[in-house]
C-alpha positions as CSV (number, residue, x, y, z in Angstrom):
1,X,-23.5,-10.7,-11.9
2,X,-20.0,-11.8,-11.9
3,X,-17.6,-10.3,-9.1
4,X,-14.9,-7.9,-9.1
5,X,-11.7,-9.3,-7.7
6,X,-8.8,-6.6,-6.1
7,X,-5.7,-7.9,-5.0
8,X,-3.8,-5.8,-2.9
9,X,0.0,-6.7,-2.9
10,X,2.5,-4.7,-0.6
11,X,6.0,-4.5,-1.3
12,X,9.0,-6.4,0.2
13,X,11.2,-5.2,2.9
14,X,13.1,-2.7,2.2
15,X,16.2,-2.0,4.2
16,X,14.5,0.7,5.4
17,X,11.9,-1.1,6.8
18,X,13.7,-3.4,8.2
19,X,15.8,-0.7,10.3
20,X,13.1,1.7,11.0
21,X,13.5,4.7,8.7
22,X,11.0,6.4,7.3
23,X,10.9,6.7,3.6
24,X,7.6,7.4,2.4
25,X,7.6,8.7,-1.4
26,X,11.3,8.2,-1.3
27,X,12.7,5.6,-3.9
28,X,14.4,2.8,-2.6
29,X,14.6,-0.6,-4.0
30,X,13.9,-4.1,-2.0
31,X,17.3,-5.7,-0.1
32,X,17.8,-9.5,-0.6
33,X,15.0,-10.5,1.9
34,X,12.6,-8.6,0.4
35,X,13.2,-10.2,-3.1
36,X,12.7,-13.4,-1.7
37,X,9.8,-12.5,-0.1
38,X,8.2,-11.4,-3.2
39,X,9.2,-14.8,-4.9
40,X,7.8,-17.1,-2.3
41,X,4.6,-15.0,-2.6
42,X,4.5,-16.0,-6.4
43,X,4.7,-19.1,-5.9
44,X,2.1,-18.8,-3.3
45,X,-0.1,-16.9,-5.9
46,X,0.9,-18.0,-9.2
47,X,-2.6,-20.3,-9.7
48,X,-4.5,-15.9,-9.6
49,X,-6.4,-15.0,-12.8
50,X,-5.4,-11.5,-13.1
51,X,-6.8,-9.3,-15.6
52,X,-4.7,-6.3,-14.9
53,X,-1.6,-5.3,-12.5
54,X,-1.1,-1.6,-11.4
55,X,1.5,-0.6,-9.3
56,X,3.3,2.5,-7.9
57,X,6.1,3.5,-9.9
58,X,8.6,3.5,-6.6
59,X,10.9,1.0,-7.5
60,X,10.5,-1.7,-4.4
61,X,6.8,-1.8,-5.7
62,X,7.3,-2.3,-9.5
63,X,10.1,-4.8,-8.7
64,X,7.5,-6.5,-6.2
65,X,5.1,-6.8,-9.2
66,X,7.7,-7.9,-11.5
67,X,8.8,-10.5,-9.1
68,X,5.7,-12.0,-8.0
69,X,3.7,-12.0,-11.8
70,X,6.7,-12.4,-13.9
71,X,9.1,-10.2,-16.2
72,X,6.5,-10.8,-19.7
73,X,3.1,-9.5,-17.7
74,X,2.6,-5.6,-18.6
75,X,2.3,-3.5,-15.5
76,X,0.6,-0.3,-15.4
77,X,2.1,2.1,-12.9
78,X,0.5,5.4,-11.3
79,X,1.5,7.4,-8.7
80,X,-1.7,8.2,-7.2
81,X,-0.3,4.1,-5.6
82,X,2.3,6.2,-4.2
83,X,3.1,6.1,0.1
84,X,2.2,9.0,1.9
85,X,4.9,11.6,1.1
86,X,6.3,12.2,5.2
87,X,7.9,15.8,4.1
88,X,11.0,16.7,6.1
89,X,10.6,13.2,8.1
90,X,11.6,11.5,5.3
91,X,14.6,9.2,5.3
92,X,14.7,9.7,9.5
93,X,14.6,7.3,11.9
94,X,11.6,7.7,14.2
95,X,14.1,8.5,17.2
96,X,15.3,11.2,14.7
97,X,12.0,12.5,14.1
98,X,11.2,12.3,17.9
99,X,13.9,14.1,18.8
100,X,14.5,16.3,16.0
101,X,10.4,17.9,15.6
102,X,9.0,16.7,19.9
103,X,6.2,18.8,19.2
104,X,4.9,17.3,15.8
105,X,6.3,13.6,17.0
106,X,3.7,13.8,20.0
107,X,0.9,15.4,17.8
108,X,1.2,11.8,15.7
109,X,1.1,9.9,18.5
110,X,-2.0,11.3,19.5
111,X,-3.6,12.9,16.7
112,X,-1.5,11.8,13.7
113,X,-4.3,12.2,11.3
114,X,-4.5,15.7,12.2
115,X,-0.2,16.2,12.4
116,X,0.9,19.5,10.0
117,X,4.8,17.4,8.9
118,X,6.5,19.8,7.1
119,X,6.8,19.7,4.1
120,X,4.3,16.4,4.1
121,X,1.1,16.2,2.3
122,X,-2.2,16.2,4.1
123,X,-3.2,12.9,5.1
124,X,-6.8,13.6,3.6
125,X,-5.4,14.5,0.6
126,X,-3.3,10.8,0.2
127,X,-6.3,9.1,1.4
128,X,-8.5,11.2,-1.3
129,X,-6.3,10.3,-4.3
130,X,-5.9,6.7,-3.3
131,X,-9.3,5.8,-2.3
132,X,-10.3,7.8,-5.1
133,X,-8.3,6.1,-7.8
134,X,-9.2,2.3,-6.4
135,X,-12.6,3.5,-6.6
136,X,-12.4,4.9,-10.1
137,X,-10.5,1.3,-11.0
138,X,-13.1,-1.3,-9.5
139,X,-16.3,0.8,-11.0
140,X,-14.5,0.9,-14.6
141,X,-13.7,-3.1,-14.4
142,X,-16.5,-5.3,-13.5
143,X,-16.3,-8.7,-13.2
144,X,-12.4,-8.1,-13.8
145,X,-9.8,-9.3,-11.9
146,X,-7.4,-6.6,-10.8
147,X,-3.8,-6.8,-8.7
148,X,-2.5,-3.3,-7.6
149,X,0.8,-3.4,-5.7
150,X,1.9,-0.7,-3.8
151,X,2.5,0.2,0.0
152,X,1.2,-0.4,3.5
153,X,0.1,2.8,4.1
154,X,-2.2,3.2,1.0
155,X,-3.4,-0.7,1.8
156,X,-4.3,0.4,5.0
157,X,-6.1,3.4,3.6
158,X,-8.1,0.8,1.3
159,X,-9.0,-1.4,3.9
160,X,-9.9,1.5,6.9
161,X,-12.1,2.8,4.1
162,X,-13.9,-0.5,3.0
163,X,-14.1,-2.2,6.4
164,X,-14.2,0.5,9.1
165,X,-16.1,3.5,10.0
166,X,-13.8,6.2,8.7
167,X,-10.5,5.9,7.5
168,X,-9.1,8.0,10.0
169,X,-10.9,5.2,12.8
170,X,-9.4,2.4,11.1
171,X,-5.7,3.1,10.2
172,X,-3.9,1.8,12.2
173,X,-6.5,-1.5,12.7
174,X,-5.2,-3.3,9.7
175,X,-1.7,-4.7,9.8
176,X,-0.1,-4.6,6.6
177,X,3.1,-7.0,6.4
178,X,5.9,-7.1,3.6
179,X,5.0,-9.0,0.5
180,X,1.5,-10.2,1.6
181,X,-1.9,-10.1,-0.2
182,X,-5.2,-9.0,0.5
183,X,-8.2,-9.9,-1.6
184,X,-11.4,-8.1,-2.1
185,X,-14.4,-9.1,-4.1
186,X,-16.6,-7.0,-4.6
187,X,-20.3,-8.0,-5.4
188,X,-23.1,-5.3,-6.7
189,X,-20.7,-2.7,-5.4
190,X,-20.6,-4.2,-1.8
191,X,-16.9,-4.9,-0.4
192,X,-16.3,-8.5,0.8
193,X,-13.0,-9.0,2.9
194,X,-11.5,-12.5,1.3
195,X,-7.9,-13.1,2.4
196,X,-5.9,-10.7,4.8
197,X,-2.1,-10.8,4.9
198,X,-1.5,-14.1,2.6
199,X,1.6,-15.3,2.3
């Protein structure tokens, strides 16, 4: 039985990332650095067999995929690859948010999995549609090898869930950098960690 191959690419830096604001399901595109970013990692993965490429439709990720498998590969976007949506924290700085919703700020800190953002989805509900749709992809393409680019906090979903004892254990265990890859075969349905954080 031949394996099924997922390669998980996050996105470049952002200039959002880069100073700290929070953007979530906002659309913002990649800054300089994170274009170059997303080339080197071509030519760091341009020797991949991939079958299929799926991406969020947030810009910074489709321009990722573009980027790193070239302008004439067809890439099939869907926003169940979409970030968690952060509600009224979106677009702060986390100084902003700590000072602007204290209660809720702390609440993350401690029990972030459990945090009501307003405005926000629920965090089981991103983790739900994510796992759910990466689930749905691997089981419909065996022996395929698929690339889905998208962002650090639905890579860190994927990863809690396949690797750890519950997503909400393993969050914040896996550390997602821009414009790395993470491979996972997966053999008679069994998850098998292959690369973390390439670049």
């Amino acid at each position: 039985m031949s394996a099924t191959r997922l390669y998980l690419i996050r996105h470049g830096q952002t200039e959002q990332n880069r100073t700290g604001v929070l953007m979530g399901s906002t659309d913002t595109p990649l800054n300089d650095h994170g274009r170059q970013q997303a080339r080197y990692l071509s030519e760091r993965v341009n020797a991949l067999e991939v079958d299929t490429i799926f991406s969020s439709p947030l810009q910074r990720a489709t321009e990722t995929a573009t980027l790193v498998f070239g302008r004439e590969q067809p890439i099939i976007t869907d926003s169940c690859l979409q970030e968690y949506h952060f509600g009224e924290w979106e677009g702060l700085h986390f100084t902003e948010i700590e000072q602007n919703y204290p209660e809720a700020w702390q609440m993350w800190l401690t029990n972030w999995d459990q945090t009501k953002i307003p405005g926000a989805e629920t965090f089981a509900g991103f983790t739900q549609r994510v796992v759910s749709f990466t689930n749905e992809l691997v089981a419909a393409n065996p022996g395929k090898q698929l690339a889905v680019v998208s962002h650090g906090g639905c890579i860190r979903s994927l990863l809690a869930h396949y690797f750890s004892e519950s997503v909400s254990a393993g969050y914040w265990k896996f550390k997602v950098d821009n414009a790395t890859l993470t491979e996972i075969e997966f053999l008679a349905g069994m998850p098998i960690l292959v690369r973390f954080n390439y670049r």
